[in-house]
C-alpha positions as CSV (number, residue, x, y, z in Angstrom):
1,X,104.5,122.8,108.0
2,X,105.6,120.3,105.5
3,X,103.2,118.8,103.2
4,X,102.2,115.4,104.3
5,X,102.2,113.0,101.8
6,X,99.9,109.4,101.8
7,X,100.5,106.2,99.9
8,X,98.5,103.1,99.4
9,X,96.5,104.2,102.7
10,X,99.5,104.2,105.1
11,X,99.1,107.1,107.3
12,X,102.8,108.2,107.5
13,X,106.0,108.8,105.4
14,X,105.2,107.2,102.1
15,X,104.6,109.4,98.3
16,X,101.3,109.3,96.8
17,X,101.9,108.1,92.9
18,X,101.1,110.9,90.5
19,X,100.6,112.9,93.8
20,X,100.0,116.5,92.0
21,X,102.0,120.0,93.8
22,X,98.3,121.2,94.6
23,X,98.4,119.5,98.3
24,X,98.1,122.2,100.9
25,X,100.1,121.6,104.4
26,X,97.4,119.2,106.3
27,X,97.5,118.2,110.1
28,X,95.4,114.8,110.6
29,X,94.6,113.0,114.0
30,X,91.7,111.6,113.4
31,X,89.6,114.1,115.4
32,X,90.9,117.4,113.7
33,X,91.5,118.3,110.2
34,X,93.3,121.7,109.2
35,X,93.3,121.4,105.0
36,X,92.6,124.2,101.7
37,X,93.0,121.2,99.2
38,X,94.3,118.1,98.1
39,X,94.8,116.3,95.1
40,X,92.3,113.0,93.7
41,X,95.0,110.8,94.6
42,X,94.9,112.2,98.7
43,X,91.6,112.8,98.2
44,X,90.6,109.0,98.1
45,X,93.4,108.1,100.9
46,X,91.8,110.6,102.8
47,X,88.1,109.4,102.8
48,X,89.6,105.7,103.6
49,X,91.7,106.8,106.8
50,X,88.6,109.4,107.8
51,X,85.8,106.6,107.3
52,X,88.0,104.8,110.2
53,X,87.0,108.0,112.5
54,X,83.4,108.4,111.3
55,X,84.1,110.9,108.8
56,X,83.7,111.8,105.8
57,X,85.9,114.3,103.3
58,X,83.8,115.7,100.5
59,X,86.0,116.9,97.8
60,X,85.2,120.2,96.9
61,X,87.0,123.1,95.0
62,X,85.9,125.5,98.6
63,X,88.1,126.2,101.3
64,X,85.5,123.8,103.7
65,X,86.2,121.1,105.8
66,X,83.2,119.2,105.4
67,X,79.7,119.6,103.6
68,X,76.6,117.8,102.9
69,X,76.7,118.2,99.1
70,X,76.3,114.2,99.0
71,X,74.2,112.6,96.3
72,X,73.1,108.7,96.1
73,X,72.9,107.1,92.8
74,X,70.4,105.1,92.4
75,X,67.6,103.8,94.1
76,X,68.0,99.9,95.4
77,X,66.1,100.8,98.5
78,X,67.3,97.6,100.1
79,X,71.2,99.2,99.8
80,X,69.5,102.3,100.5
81,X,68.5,101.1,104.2
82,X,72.0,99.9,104.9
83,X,74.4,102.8,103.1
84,X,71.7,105.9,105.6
85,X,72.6,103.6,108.4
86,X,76.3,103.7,108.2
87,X,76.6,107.7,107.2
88,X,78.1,109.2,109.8
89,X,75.9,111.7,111.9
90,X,76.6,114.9,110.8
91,X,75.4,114.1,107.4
92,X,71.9,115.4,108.1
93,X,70.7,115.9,104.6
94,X,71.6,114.2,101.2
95,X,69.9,114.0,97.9
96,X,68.8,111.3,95.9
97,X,69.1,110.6,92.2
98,X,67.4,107.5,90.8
99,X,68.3,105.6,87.6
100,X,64.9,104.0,86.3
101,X,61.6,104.9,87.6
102,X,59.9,103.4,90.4
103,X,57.6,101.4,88.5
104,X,60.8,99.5,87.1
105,X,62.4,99.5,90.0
106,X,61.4,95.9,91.9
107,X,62.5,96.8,95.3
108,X,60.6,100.3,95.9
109,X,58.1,98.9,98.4
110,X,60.7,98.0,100.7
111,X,61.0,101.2,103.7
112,X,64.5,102.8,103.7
113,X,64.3,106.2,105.4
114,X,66.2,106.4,108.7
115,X,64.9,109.0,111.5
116,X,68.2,111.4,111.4
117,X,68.7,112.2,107.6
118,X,66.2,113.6,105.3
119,X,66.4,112.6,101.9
120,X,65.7,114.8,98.5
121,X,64.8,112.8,96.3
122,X,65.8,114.4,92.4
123,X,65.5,113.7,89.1
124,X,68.8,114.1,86.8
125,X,67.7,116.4,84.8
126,X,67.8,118.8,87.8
127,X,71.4,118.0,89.0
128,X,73.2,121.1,87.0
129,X,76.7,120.3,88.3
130,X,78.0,116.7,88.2
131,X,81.5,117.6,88.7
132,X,81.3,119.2,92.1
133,X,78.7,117.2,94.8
134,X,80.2,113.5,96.2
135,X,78.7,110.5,95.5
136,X,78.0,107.1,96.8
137,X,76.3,104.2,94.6
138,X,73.0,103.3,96.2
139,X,73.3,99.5,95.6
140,X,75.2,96.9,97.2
141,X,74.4,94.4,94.6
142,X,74.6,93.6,91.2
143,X,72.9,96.7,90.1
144,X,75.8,98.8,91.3
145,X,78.0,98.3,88.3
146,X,74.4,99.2,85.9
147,X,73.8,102.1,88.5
148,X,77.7,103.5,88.3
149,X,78.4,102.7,84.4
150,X,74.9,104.4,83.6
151,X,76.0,107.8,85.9
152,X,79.6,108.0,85.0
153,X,79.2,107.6,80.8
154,X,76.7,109.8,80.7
155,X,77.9,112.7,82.7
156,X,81.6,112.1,83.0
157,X,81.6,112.4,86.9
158,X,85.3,112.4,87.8
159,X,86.7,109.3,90.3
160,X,87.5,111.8,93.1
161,X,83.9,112.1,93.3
162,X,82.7,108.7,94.6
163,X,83.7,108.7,98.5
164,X,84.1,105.4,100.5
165,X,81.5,104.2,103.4
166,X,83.5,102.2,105.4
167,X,81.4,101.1,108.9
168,X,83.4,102.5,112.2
169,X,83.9,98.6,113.4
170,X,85.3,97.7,110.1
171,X,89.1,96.8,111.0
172,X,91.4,98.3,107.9
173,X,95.1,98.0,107.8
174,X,97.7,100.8,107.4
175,X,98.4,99.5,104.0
176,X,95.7,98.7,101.5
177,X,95.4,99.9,97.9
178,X,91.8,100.6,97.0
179,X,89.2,101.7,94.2
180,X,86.8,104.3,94.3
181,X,83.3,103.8,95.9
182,X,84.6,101.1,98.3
183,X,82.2,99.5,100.9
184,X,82.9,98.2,104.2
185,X,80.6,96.9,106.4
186,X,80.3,96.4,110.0
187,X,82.8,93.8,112.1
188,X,85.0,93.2,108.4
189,X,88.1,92.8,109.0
190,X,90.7,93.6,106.1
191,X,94.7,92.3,106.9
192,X,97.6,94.6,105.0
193,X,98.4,94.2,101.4
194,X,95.3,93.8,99.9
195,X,94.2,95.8,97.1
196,X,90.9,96.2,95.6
197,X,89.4,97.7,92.4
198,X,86.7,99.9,91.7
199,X,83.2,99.5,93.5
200,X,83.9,96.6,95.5
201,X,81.5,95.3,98.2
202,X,82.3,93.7,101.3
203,X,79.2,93.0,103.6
204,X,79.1,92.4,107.5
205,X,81.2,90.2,109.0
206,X,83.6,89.7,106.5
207,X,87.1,88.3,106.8
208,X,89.7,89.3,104.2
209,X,93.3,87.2,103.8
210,X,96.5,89.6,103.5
211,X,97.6,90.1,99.7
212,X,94.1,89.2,98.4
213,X,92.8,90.9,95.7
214,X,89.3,91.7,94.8
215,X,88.7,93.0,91.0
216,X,85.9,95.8,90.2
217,X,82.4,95.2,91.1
218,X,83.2,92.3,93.4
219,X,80.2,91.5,96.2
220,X,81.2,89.6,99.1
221,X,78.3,88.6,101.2
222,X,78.1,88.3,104.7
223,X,80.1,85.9,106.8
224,X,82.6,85.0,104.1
225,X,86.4,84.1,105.0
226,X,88.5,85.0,101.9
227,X,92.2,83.6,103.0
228,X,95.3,85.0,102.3
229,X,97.0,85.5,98.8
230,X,93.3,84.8,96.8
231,X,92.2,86.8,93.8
232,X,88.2,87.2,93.1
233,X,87.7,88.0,89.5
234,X,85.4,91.7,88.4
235,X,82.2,91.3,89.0
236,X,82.4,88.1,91.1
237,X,79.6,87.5,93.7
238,X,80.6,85.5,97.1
239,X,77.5,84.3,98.4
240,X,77.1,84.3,102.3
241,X,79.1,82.1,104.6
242,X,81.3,80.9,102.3
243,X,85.1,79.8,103.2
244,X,88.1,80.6,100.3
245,X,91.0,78.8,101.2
246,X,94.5,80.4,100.6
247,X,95.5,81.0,96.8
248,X,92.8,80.6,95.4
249,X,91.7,82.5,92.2
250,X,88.3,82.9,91.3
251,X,87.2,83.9,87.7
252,X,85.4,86.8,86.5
253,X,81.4,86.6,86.5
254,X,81.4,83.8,88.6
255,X,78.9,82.9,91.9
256,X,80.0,81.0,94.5
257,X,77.4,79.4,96.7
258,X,76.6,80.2,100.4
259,X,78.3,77.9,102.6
260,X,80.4,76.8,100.1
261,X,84.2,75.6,100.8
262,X,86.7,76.7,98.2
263,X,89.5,74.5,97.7
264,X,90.6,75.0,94.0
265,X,90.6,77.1,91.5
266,X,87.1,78.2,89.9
267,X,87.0,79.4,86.5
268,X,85.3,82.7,84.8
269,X,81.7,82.7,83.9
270,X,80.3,80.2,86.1
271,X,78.2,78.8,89.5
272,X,80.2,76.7,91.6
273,X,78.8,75.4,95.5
274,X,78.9,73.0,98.2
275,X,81.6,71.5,99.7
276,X,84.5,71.0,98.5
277,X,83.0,73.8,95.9
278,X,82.4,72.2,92.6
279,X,81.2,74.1,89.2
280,X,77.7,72.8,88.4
281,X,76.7,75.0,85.6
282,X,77.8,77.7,83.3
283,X,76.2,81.6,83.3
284,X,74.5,82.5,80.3
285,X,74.3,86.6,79.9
């Protein structure tokens, strides 16, 4: 059998860039998976055409298929509640690694725990290997980029290692470039040619223009149309129900308003809202 090779999510005929010779011959169909090992780079297409099925790969140096060495980083329990929802069932068991302790942590009273997975709950300290286990970033907010940066600078965990959770209804092209940790929620639709960077967020109900690009750490809120050819800058928050019109470019470290409607260009650093959206004041860090 030849090895199959996967590019910018498209399922069929194209070369992975950098793809290293470690691929092993694969057979894929959505409901069986015959693999020894493949590369980051496949690795990540992988997880992204899986997540479509309900599945998840979990990269591991083993000869296995699938395993429930998954760890959540962090400990936003209102992400929390969401990201157990969407794991897909045979994930019976995952662990648990906060950042801060609870007394810090503003959203601990708030329940999480679904009925069908049990969750360890450890502290760091105790996590010996950081280079084998999967991981997902237990925040949807604008903690994830503290939560990630805190995690990956202090214990080098490899990309390979943060898996997407993309919901089963989300609608994905064959052709999309995207950055570890990606999250999909349910109903989102996503048209061909987009690419998105590292840790992006895209909430329920979400509607995303072809060739739109969406920068590291961008959260896109429920309900929000982002036309076609647009560019949201890193760290960019999109606040519920709000319309982008086509080729429009939004700044980095910006917040647009629910409800707002996006007709030109907004710059870095600020809050822009209403209708047409207009900038009303700058972010002070």
């Amino acid at each position: 059998m030849e090895i199959t090779r996967w590019s910018n999510f498209s399922l069929w005929g194209a070369e992975v860039d950098n793809c290293e010779d470690v691929c092993s011959p694969l057979f894929f169909d959505f409901t069986c998976i015959h693999l020894f090992r493949l590369c980051g780079s496949c690795v990540n297409i992988l997880n992204i055409a899986m997540s479509r099925a309900g599945m998840l790969f979990l990269h591991t140096e083993q000869k296995t298929m699938m395993t429930e060495q998954l760890f959540l980083l962090g400990k936003s329990t209102y992400a929390l509640s969401i990201i157990l929802d969407m794991l897909p069932a045979e994930f019976s068991k995952v662990g648990l690694i906060p950042n801060i302790p609870d007394e810090e942590n503003d959203s601990v009273s708030f329940p999480y725990l679904v009925p069908q997975i049990a969750v360890l709950e450890y502290h760091e300290d105790q996590m010996k290997d950081w280079h084998s286990p999967s991981f997902i970033i237990a925040s949807i907010g604008k903690s994830r980029r503290l939560i990630a940066e805190y995690f990956v600078n202090k214990y080098s965990i490899p990309d390979d290692r943060f898996i997407p959770l993309i919901h089963t209804t989300a609608a994905l092209p064959l052709i999309l470039d995207a950055g570890i940790g990606l999250h999909i929620g349910p109903l989102s639709v996503v048209a061909p040619y987009c690419t998105f960077g590292k840790f992006v967020v895209i909430s329920r109900h979400v509607n995303v223009g072809h060739h739109t690009i969406l920068n590291d750490y961008v959260t896109v809120n429920p309900g929000v149309t982002i036309s076609g050819i647009c560019e949201i800058g890193s760290r960019s928050t999109i606040g519920a129900g709000a319309v982008i019109l086509d080729r429009i470019k939004i700044g980095n470290d910006t917040i647009i308003g629910a409800g707002s409607v996006v007709t030109k260009d907004i710059p870095d650093g600020v809050v822009a809202y209403g209708n047409p959206a207009k900038v009303i004041r700058d972010i002070i860090w």
